[in-house]
N, CA, C and O atoms as a GROMACS GRO file, in nm:
protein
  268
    1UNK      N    1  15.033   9.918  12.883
    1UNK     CA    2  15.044  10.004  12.770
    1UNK      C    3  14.904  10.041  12.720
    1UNK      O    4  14.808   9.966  12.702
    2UNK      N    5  14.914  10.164  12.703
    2UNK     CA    6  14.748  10.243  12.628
    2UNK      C    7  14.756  10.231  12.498
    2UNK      O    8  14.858  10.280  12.451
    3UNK      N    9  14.677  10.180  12.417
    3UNK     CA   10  14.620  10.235  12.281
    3UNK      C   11  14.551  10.313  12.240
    3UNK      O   12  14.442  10.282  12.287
    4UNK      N   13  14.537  10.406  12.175
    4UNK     CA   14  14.431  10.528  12.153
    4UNK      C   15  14.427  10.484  12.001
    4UNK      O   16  14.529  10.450  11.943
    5UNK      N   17  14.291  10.486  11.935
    5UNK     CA   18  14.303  10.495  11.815
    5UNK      C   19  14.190  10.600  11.781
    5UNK      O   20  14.091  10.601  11.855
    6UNK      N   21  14.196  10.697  11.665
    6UNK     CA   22  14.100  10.838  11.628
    6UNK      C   23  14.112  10.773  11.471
    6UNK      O   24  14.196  10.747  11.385
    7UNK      N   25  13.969  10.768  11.497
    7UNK     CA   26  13.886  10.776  11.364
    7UNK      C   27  13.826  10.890  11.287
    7UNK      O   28  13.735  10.949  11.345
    8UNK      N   29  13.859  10.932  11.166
    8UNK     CA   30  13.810  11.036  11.122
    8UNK      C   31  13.709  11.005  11.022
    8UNK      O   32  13.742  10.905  10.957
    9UNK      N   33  13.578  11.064  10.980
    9UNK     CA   34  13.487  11.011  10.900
    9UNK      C   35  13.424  11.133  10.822
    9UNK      O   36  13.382  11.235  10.878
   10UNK      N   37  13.421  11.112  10.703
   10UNK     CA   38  13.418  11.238  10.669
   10UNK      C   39  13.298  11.189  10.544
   10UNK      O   40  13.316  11.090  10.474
   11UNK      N   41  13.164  11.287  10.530
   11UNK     CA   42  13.056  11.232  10.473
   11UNK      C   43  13.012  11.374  10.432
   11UNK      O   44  12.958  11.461  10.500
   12UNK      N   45  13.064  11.376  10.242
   12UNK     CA   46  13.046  11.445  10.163
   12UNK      C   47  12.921  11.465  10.085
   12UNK      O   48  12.942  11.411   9.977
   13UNK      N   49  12.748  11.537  10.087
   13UNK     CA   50  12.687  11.529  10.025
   13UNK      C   51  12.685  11.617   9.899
   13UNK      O   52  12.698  11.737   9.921
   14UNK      N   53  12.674  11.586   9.796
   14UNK     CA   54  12.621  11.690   9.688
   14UNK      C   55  12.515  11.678   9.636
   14UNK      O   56  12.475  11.575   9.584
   15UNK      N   57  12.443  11.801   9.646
   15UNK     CA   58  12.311  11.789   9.566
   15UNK      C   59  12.295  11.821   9.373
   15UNK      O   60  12.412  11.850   9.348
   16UNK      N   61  12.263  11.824   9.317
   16UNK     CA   62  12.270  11.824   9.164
   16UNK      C   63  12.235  11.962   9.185
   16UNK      O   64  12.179  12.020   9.278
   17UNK      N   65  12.284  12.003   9.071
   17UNK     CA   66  12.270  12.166   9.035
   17UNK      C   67  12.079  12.180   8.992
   17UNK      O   68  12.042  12.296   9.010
   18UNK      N   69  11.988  12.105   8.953
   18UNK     CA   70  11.884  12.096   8.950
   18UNK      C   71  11.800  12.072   9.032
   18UNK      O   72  11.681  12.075   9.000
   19UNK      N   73  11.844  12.037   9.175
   19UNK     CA   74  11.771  12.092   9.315
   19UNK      C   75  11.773  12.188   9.311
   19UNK      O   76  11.657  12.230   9.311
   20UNK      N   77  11.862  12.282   9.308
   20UNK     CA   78  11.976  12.404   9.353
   20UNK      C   79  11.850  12.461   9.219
   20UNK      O   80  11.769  12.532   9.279
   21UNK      N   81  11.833  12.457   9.153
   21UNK     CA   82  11.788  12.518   9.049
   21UNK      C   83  11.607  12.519   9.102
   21UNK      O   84  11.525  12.605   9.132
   22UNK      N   85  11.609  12.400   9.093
   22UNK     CA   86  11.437  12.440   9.154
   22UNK      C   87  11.359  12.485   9.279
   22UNK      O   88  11.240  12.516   9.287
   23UNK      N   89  11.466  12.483   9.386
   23UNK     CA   90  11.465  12.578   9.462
   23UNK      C   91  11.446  12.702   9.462
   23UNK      O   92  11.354  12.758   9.522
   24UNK      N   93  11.535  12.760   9.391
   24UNK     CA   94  11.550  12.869   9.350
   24UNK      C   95  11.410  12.936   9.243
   24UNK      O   96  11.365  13.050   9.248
   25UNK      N   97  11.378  12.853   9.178
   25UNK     CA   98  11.260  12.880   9.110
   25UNK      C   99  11.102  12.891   9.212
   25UNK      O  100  11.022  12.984   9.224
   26UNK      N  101  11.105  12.777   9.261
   26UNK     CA  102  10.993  12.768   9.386
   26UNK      C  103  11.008  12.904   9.452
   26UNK      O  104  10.936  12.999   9.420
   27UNK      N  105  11.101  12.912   9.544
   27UNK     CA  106  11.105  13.063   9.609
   27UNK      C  107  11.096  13.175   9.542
   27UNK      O  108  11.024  13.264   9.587
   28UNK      N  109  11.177  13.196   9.402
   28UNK     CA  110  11.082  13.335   9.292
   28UNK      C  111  10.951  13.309   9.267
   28UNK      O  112  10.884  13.408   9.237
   29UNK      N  113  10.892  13.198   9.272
   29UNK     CA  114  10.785  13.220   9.222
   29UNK      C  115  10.655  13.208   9.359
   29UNK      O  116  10.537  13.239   9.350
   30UNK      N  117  10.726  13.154   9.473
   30UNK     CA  118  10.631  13.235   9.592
   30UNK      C  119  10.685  13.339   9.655
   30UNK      O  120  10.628  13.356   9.763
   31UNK      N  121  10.796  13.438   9.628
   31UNK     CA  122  10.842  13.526   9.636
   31UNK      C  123  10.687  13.666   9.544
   31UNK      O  124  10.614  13.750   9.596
   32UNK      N  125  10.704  13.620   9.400
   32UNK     CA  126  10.636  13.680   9.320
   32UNK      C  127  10.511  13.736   9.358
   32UNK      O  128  10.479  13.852   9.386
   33UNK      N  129  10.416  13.573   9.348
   33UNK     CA  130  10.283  13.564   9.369
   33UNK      C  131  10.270  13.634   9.518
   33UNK      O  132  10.154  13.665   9.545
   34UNK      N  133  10.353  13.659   9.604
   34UNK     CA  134  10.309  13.705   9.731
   34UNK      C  135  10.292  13.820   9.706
   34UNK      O  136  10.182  13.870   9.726
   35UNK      N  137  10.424  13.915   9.643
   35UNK     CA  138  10.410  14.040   9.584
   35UNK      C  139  10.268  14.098   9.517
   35UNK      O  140  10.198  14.194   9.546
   36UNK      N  141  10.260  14.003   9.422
   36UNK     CA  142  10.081  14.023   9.329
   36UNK      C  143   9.992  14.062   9.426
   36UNK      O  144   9.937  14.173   9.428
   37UNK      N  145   9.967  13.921   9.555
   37UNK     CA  146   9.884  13.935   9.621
   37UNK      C  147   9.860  14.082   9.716
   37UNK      O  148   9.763  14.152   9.748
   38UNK      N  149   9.983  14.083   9.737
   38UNK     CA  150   9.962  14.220   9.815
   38UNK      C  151   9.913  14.318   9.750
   38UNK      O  152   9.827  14.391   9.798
   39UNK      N  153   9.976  14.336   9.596
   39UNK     CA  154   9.958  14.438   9.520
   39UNK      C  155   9.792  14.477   9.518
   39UNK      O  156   9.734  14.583   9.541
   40UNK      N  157   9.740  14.325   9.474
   40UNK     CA  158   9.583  14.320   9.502
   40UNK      C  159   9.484  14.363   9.589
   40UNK      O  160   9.385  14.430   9.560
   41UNK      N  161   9.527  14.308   9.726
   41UNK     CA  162   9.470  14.390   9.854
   41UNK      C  163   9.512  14.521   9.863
   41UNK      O  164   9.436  14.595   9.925
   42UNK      N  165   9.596  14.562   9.826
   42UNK     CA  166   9.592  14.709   9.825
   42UNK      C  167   9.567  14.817   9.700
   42UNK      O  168   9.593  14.937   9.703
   43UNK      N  169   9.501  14.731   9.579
   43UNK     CA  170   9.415  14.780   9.500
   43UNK      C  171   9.270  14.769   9.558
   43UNK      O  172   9.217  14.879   9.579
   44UNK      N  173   9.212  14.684   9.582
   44UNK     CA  174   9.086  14.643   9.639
   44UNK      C  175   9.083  14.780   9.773
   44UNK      O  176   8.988  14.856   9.792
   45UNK      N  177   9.205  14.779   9.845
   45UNK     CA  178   9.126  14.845   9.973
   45UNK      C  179   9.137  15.026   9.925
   45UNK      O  180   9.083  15.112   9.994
   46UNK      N  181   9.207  15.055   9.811
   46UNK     CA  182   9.226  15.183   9.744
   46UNK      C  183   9.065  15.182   9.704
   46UNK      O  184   8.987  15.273   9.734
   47UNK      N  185   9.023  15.038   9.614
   47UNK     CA  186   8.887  15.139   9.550
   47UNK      C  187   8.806  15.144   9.678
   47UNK      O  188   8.726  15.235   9.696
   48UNK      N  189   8.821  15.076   9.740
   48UNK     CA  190   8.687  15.072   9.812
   48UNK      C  191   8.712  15.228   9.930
   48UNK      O  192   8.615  15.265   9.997
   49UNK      N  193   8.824  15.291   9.938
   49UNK     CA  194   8.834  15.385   9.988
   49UNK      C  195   8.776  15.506   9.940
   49UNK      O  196   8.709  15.583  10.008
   50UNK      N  197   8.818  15.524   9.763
   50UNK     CA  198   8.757  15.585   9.699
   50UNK      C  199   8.634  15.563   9.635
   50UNK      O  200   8.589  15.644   9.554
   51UNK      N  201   8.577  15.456   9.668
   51UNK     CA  202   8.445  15.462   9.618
   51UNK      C  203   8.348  15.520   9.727
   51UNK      O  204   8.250  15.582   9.686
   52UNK      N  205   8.366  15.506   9.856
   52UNK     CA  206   8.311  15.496   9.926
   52UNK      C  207   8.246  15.418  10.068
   52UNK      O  208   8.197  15.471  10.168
   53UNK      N  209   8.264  15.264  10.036
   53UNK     CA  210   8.277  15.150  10.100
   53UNK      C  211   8.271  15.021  10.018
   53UNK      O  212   8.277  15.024   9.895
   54UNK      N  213   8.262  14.947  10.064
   54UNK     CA  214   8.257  14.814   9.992
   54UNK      C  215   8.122  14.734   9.896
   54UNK      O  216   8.136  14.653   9.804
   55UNK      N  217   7.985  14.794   9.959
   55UNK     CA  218   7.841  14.825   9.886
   55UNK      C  219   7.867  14.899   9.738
   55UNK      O  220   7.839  14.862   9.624
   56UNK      N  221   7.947  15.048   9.801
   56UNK     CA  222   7.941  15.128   9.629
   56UNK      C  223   8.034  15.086   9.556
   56UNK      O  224   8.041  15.124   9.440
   57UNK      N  225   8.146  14.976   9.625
   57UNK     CA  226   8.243  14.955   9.524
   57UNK      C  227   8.215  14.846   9.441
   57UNK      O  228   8.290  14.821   9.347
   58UNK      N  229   8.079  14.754   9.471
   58UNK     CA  230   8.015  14.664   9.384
   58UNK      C  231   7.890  14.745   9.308
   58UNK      O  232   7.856  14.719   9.193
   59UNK      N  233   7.842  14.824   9.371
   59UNK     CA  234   7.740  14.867   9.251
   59UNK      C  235   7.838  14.977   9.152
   59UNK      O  236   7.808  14.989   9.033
   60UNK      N  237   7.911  15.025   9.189
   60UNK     CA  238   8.021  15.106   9.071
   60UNK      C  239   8.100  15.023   8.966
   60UNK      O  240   8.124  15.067   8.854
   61UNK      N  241   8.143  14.886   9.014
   61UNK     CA  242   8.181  14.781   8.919
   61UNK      C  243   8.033  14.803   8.852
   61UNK      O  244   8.010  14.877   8.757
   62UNK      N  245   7.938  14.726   8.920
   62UNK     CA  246   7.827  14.687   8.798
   62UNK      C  247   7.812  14.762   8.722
   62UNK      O  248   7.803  14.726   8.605
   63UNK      N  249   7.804  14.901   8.757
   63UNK     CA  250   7.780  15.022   8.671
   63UNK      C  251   7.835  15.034   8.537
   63UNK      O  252   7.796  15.067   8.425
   64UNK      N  253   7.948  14.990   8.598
   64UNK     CA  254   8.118  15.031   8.491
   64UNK      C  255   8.098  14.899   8.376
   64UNK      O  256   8.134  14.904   8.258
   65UNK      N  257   8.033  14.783   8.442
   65UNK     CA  258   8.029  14.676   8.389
   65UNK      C  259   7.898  14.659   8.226
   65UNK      O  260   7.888  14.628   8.107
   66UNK      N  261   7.821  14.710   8.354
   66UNK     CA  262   7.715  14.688   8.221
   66UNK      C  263   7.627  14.818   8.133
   66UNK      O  264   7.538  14.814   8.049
   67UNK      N  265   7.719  14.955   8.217
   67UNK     CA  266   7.719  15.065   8.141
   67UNK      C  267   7.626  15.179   8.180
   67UNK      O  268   7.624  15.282   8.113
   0.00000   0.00000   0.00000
């Protein structure tokens, strides 16, 4: 005579709604700052287009700076 016996195991995790929450915060907020950054490099490479190069776009700050 055979016996078969089936075991079922069943392993429920929950995480707290305050993982779930700071997750979510971490990723908006390197979501964000990535956005900024870009925004930045493509202010920087605008002036320096319109200034001329990267030389006149520091002596045009200074200019602007100290008048």
């Amino acid at each position: 005579m055979k016996t078969t016996t089936t075991t079922k195991t069943r392993s429920a995790v929950k995480e707290s709604v305050s993982v779930e929450l700071s997750r979510v915060g971490v990723n908006a907020i390197g979501i964000t700052s990535a956005a900024i950054g870009c925004w930045a490099v493509a202010c920087l490479a605008s002036g320096m287009i319109n200034s001329g190069g990267p030389v006149s776009l520091v002596s045009n700050f200074v200019s602007a700076f100290i008048g």
